[in-house]
Structure formats: structure tokens, C-alpha cells
N, C-alpha and C positions, 0 to 999 in steps of 0.2 A: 504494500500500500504506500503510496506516494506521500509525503507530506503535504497538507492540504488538502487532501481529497474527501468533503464532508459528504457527498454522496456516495460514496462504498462505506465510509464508516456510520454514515446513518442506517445502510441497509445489514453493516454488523449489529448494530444498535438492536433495528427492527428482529432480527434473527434471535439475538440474544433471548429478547422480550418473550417473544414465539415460543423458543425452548424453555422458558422460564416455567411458562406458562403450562404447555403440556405436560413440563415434566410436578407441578401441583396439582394436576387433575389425576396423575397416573398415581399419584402418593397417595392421593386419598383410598382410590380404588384398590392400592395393594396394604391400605388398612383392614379391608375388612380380609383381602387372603392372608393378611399376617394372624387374623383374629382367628382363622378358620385353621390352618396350621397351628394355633396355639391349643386346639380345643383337642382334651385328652381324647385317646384311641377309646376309652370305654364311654366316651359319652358323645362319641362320634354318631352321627345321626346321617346317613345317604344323602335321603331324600330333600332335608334341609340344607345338606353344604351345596348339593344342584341347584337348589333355587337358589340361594344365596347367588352362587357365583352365575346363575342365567339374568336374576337382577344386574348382577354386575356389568354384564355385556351387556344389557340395555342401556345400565348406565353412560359405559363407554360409546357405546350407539348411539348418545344425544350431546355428546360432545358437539361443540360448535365444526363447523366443516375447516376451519384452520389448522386448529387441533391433530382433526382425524387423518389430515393429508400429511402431518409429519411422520418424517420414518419410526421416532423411536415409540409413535402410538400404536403402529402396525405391531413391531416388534414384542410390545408388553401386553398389547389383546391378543396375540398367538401363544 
């Protein structure tokens, strides 16, 4: 980057913000898999950690479309 160059470092700026961003919507969301991993083996329940985590991907599914077009959203909803 050249010295001077306020348009590449605005769109560093912009990018920043972007990654800032999705990566607090993906925190939230590996809140509840950290909750779900925390829950002992004998009080593990199927049918509730499935919804749990089909909530979850709807969650992820109403992410703004900014959001969902970055790489590392693809990467943590797989």
C-alpha cells in the first residue's frame, strides 16, 4: 500500500469492520455449541441437541446477506 492511499485503506477499514462483524454473530452461535458440548453424556438428550443446533442454522440463515457471503460464515455453518 502506497503512502496516501485513503481509498485501499478505507476499503481495509471496510473489511476489517465486515470480519469484525461476522466473526460476533458466529460467537454467539458457537455459544450455544459450547453449551451443548458442555452438557454431560448422561443427560444428553438427541432429540433436543437436533433442534437446538436446526435452531441454530436458522439462526445462521437470517444473518444479514453481508454476513453470509463471507468465507469464514460458510466455513463455521459446515
Amino acid at each position: 500500500m502506497e503512502l496516501g492511499d485513503a481509498l485501499r485503506l478505507s476499503n481495509l477499514v471496510e473489511d476489517h469492520q465486515l470480519l469484525k462483524s461476522v466473526w460476533g454473530e458466529i460467537h454467539k452461535a458457537w455459544q450455544t455449541v459450547d453449551a451443548i458440548n458442555e452438557t454431560p453424556l448422561s443427560a444428553y438428550v438427541h432429540r433436543k441437541v437436533k433442534e437446538a443446533l436446526d435452531k441454530l442454522l436458522e439462526q445462521m440463515n437470517d444473518f444479514p446477506n453481508r454476513l453470509r457471503s463471507h468465507t469464514v460464515y460458510d466455513e463455521y455453518k459446515s
